[in-house]
C-alpha positions as MATLAB code, in Angstrom:
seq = 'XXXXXXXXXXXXXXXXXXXXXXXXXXXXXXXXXXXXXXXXXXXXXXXXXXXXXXXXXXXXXXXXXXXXXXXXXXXXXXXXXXXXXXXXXXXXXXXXXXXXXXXXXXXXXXXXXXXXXXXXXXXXXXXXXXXXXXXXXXXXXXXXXXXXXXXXXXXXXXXXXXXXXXXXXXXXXXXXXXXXXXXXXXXXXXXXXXXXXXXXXXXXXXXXXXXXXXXXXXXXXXXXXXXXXXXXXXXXXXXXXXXXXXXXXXXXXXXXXXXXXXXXXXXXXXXXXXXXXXXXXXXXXXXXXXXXXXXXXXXXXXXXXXXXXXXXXXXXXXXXXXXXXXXXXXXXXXXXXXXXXXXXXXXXXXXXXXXXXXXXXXXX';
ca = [
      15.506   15.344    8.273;
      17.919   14.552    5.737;
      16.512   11.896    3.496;
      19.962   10.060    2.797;
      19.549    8.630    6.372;
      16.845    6.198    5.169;
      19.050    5.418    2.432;
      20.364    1.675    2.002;
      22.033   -0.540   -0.820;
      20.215   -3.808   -1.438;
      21.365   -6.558   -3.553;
      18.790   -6.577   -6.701;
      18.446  -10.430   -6.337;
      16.407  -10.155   -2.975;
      13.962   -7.968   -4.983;
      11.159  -11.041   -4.320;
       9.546  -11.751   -8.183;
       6.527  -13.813   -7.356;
       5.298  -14.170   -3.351;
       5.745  -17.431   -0.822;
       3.976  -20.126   -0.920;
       1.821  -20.892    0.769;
       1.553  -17.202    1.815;
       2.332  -17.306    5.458;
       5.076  -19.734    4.902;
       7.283  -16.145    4.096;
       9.671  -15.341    6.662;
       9.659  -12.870    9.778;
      11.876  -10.994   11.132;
      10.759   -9.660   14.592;
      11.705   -6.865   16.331;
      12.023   -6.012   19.898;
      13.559   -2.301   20.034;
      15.802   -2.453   23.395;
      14.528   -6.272   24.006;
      16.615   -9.323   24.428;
      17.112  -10.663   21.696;
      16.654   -7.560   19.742;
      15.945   -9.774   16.381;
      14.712  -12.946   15.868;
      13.824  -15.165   13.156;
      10.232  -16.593   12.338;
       7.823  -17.062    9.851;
       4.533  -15.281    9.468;
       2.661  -18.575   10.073;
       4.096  -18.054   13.672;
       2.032  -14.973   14.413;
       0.093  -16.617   16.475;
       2.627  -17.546   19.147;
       4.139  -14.009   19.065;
       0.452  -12.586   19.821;
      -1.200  -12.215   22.830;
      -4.976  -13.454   23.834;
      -6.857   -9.932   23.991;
      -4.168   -8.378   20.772;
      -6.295   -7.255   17.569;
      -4.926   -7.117   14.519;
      -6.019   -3.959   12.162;
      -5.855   -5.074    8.436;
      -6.925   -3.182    5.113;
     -10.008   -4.327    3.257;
      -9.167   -2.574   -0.189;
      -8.956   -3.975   -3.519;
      -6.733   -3.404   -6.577;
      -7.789   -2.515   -9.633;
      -6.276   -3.055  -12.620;
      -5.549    0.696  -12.895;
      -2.571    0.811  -15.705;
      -3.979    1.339  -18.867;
      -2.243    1.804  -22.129;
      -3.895    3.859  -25.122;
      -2.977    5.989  -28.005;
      -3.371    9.913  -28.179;
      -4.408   11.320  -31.654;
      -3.556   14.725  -32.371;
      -4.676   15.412  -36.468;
      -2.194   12.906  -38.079;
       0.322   12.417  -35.140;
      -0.273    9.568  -32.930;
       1.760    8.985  -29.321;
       1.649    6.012  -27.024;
       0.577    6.962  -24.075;
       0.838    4.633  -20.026;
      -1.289    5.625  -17.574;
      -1.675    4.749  -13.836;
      -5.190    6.010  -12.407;
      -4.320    6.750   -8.679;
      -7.219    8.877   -7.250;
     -10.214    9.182   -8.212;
     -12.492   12.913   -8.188;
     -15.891   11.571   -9.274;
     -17.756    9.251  -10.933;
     -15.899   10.103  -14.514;
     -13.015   11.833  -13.653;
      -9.402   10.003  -12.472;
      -5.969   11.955  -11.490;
      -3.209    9.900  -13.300;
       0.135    9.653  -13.485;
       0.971   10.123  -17.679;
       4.319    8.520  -19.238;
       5.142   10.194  -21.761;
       3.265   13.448  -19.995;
       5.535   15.825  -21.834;
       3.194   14.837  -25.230;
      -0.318   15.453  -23.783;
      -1.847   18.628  -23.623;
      -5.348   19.980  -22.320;
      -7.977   19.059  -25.071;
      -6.093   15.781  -26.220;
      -8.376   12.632  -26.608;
      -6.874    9.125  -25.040;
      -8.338    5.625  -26.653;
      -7.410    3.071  -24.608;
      -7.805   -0.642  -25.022;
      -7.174   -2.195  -28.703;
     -10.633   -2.696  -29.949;
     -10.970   -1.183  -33.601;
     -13.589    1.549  -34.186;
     -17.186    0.742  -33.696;
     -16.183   -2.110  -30.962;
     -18.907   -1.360  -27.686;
     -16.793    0.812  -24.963;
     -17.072   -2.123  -22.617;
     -15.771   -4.956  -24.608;
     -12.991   -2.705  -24.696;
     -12.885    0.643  -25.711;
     -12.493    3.426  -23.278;
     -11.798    7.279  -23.972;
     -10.740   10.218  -22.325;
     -10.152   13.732  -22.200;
      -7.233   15.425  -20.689;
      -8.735   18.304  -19.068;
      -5.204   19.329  -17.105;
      -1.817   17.888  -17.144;
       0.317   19.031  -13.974;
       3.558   18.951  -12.584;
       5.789   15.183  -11.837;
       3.289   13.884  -15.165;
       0.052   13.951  -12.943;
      -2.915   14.459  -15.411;
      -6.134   14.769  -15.178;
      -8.553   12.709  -17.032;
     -12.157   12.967  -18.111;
     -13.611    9.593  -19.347;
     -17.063    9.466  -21.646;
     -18.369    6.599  -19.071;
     -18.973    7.149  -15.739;
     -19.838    5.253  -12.580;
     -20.211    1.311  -12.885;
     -19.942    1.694  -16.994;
     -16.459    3.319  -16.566;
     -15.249    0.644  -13.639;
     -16.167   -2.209  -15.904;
     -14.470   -0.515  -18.720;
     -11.331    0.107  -16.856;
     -11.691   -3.954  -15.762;
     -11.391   -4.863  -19.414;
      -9.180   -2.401  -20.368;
      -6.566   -2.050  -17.402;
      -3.611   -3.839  -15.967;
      -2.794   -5.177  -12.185;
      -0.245   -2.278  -11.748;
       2.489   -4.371   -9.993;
       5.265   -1.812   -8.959;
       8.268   -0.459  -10.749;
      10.675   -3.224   -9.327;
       8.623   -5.934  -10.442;
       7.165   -4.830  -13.467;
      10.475   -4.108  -14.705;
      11.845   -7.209  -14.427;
       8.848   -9.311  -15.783;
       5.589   -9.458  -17.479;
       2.275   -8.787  -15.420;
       0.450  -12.412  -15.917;
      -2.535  -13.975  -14.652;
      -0.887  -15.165  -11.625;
      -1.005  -12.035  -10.323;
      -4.323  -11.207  -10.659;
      -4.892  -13.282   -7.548;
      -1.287  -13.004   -5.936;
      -1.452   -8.776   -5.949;
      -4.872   -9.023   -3.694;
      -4.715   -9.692   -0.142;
      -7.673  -12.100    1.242;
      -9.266   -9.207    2.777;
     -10.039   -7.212   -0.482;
     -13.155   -6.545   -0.560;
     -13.782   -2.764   -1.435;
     -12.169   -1.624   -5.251;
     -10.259    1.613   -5.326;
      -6.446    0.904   -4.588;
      -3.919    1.265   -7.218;
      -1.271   -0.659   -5.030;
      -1.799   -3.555   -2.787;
      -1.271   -2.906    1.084;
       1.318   -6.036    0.694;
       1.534   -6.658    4.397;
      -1.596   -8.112    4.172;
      -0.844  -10.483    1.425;
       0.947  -12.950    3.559;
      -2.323  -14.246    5.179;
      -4.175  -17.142    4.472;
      -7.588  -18.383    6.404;
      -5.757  -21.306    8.227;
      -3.624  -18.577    9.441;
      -6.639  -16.759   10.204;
      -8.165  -19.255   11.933;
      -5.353  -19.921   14.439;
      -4.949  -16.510   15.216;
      -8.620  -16.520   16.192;
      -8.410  -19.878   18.295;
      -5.569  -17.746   19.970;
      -7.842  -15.031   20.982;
      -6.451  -12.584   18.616;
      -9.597  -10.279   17.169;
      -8.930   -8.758   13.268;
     -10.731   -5.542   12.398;
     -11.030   -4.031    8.584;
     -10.394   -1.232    7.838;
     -10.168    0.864    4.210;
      -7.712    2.661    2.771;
      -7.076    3.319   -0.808;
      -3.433    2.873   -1.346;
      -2.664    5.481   -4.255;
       0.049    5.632   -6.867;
       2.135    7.672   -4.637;
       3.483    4.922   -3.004;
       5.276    3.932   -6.088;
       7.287    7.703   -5.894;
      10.743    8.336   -4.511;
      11.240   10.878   -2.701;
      12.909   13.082   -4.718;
      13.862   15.799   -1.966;
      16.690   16.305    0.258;
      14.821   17.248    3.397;
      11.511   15.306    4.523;
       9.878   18.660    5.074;
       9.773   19.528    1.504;
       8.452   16.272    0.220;
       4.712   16.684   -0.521;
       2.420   13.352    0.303;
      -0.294   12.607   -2.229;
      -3.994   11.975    0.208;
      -5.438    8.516    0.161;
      -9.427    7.941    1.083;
     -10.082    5.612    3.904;
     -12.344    4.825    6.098;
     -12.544    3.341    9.807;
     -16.507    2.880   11.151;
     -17.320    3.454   14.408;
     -17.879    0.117   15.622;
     -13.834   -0.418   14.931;
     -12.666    2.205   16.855;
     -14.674    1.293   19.719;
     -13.847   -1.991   19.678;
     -10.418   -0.910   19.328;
     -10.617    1.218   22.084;
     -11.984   -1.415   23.924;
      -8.908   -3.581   23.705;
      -6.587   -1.248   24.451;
      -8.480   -0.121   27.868;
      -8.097   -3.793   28.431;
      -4.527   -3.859   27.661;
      -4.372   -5.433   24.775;
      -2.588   -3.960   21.886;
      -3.302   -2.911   18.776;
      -1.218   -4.359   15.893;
      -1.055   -2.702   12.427;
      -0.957   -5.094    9.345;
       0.782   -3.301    7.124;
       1.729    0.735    6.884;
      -1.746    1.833    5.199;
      -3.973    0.394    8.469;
      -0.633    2.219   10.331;
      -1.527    6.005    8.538;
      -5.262    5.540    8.838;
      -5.353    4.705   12.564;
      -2.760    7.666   13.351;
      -5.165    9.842   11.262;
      -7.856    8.625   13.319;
      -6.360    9.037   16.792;
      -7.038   11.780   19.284;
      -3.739   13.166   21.047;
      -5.313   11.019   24.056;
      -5.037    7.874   21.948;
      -8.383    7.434   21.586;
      -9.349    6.339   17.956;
     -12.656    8.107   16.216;
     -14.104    6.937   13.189;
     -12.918    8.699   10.006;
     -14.411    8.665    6.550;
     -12.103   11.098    4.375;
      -8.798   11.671    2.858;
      -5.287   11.358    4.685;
      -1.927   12.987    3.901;
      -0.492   12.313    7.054;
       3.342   11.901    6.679;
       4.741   10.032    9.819;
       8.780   10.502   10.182;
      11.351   10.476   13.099;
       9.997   12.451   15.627;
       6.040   11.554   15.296;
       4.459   10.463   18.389;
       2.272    7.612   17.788;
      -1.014    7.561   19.205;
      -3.054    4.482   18.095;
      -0.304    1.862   16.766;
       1.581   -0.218   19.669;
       2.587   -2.965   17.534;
       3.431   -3.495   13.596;
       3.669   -6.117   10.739;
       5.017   -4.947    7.730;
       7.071   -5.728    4.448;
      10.571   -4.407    4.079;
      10.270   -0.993    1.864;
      12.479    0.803   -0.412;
      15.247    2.950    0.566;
      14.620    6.990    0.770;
      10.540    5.603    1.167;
       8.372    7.623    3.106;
       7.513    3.816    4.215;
      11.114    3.533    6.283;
      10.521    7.002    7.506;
       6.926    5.585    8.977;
       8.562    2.776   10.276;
      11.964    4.536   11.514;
       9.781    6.876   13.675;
       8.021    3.879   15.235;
      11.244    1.604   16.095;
      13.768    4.153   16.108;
      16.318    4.595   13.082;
      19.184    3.073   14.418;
      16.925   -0.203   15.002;
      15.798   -0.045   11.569;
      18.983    0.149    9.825;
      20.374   -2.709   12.285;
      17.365   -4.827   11.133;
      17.762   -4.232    7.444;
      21.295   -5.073    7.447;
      20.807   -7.984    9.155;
      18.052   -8.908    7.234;
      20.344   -8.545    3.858;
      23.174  -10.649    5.105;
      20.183  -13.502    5.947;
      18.805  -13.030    2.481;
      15.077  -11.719    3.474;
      13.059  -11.077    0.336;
      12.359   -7.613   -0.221;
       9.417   -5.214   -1.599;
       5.781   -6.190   -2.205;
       6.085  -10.331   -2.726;
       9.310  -10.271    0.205;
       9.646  -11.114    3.646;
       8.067   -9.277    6.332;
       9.051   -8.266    9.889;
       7.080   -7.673   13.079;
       7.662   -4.661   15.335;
       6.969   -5.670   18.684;
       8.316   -2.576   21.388;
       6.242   -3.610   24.531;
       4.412   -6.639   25.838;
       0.614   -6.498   26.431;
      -0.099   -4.331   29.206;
      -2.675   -7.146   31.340;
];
C-alpha cells in the first residue's frame, strides 16, 4: 500500500509534553466502526462502563530502561561525541544500537560512556564498549566490558529514560519522567520505549474495572527503538520491521481462550499486547503461548485473529502504528477519527489522549 495514505497534518501544539493527571483522567475517544454514534467522547476513567462483565483486558508488563546513553569515542588524538539508543539486546554483553553520529564510528572504536574521570569504578559510572559492526540506518553493534547484572546496573547509572523524538526535542528528560514514562504494570526491564497505552492506568481504575468483572492479563513485550522510525518507504511492502522479544505463558492464553469461548472479548491495551497476541494466534483464533521474537507487520488487509477490541494512543502519521490500527477499524474510520479528534484538540503521541476501538458487542 502506498504509505502517504496514513499520512496526516497535526498541529505541533497537541504534541502532549507531560501526561494527564491523574492518569485516567486523559480523554477517550471511542470508536464504533459502522455503529451509531460512530464516535463518542469519554475519558479513560470511563472504561469501566464501556466494558462488559466477562471482557479481559491484555496489558504489557515491560519496563523501560534508561537506554540512551551519551559517551565519547577516542580514536589516537581525535575525540567524537557519540548518542546512543540500546534497542535489542543479543546477550548478556552485547546491545544492537542505534549510533548518532554513526557516520564517525568504525569497527574497533572504543565508546566511554558516562562522565566519571579515569580510575572512577565502572558502576559508579563508567561504562565502555566496543563497536564490533556498524550497519546500515546507524544501527551498531556494541560489545560492553560488563556483562549481565554488572552491565544493567551500569547502564542504570549511566543511561537516560529515552522519551521519543517529539518530546525530547522539545524539552529536557527530568526526573518526572522517570516515573511518568513507566506504566503501573512494569515489571520486567528490557523496553527502550514505553507501551504508552498502558500509561493511562491507575489502581483505582484498576480496581473498578475488576468490581466490573473485567479480568487483566500481562503479558511481555519489549518495545524496541524501532518504534521511534518513520517509515521511510513508499510502499508498506518494502518497509523492513525490526523483531521485539515477548512473551505470553500458557496460563494467559488459556485463560484467554477461555473468555472468548464464553463470549467475552479480548481487549488489547495498547499496540505491543495487539502484535504479540496476533503473533500468538492460530488461523482458528486460538492463542498459544509464545516465548520468542516478533516482526509481525499488521497493515490493511490483515485478518485479525486474537484482538476483538482495542485501547490505544493516537500515533504518528506514515507509523506502522496507524497501519496496525487502520487494518483493525478500517482506514476510512481512522482518518474520520483523527480529524475529528484534531478539531476537538485530543492530545497526541506517548503522554496524549487515547481512543478505544470497540467493532462488536460481547458475543453472550
Amino acid at each position: 500500500m502506498d504509505v502517504s495514505l496514513f499520512d496526516f497534518d497535526l498541529p505541533e501544539d497537541l504534541i502532549a509534553l507531560r501526561p494527564a493527571v491523574p492518569r485516567d483522567s486523559a480523554r477517550l475517544l471511542v470508536v464504533r466502526p459502522g455503529g451509531a454514534p460512530e464516535l463518542e467522547h469519554r475519558y479513560v476513567r470511563d472504561l469501566p462502563e464501556l466494558l462488559a462483565p466477562g471482557d479481559a483486558l491484555v496489558v504489557n508488563a515491560t519496563r523501560v530502561i534508561p537506554a540512551r546513553l551519551f559517551g565519547r569515542r577516542t580514536r589516537g588524538e581525535a575525540v567524537a561525541r557519540i548518542e546512543c539508543l540500546l534497542h535489542r539486546r543479543l546477550d548478556g554483553a552485547r546491545w544492537r544500537a542505534f549510533a548518532r553520529p554513526a557516520k564517525k564510528l568504525a569497527a574497533g572504536d572504543r565508546i566511554s560512556f558516562g562522565d566519571a574521570g579515569e580510575g572512577a569504578a565502572c558502576l559508579l559510572g563508567r561504562l565502555d564498549a566496543t563497536v564490533e559492526e556498524r550497519g546500515e540506518e546507524g544501527e551498531v553493534t556494541l560489545a560492553f566490558d560488563l556483562a549481565g547484572p554488572d552491565l544493567d546496573a551500569a547502564i542504570a547509572v549511566a543511561g537516560d529514560i529515552p522519551l521519543p523524538p517529539y518530546i525530547a526535542g522539545r524539552r529536557a528528560t527530568d526526573g518526572a519522567d522517570e516515573q511518568d514514562y513507566q506504566t503501573m504494570f512494569a515489571r520486567e526491564p528490557g523496553a527502550v520505549a514505553a507501551p504508552t497505552a498502558g500509561l493511562h492506568f491507575t489502581p483505582a481504575l484498576s480496581d473498578a474495572l475488576a468490581a466490573r468483572g473485567v479480568a487483566r492479563h500481562e503479558t511481555v513485550l519489549h518495545v524496541g527503538a524501532g518504534t521511534f522510525l518513520p517509515v521511510k518507504v513508499e510502499d508498506t511492502d518494502d518497509h523492513r520491521m525490526h523483531a521485539e522479544f515477548g512473551v505470553l505463558d500458557a496460563a494467559t492464553a488459556q485463560a484467554l481462550n477461555e473468555t472468548r469461548a464464553a463470549g467475552g472479548r479480548v481487549v488489547a491495551v495498547g499496540t505491543t499486547s495487539t502484535r504479540l497476541l496476533e503473533s500468538a494466534a492460530a488461523p482458528t483464533g486460538r492463542i498459544a503461548p509464545f516465548a520468542g521474537e516478533t516482526d509481525i507487520f499488521i497493515t490493511p488487509g490483515f485478518r485479525y485473529r486474537a484482538v476483538d477490541a482495542l485501547m490505544t494512543n493516537f500515533h504518528l502519521p506514515r507509523s506502522t502504528l496507524m497501519m496496525l490500527i487502520s487494518a483493525f477499524a478500517g482506514l476510512d474510520v481512522v482518518k474520520r477519527a483523527y480529524a475529528h479528534a484534531i478539531e476537538q484538540r485530543y492530545r497526541f503521541y506517548s503522554y496524549g489522549d487515547a481512543c478505544l476501538f470497540l467493532p462488536q458487542e460481547p458475543r453472550r
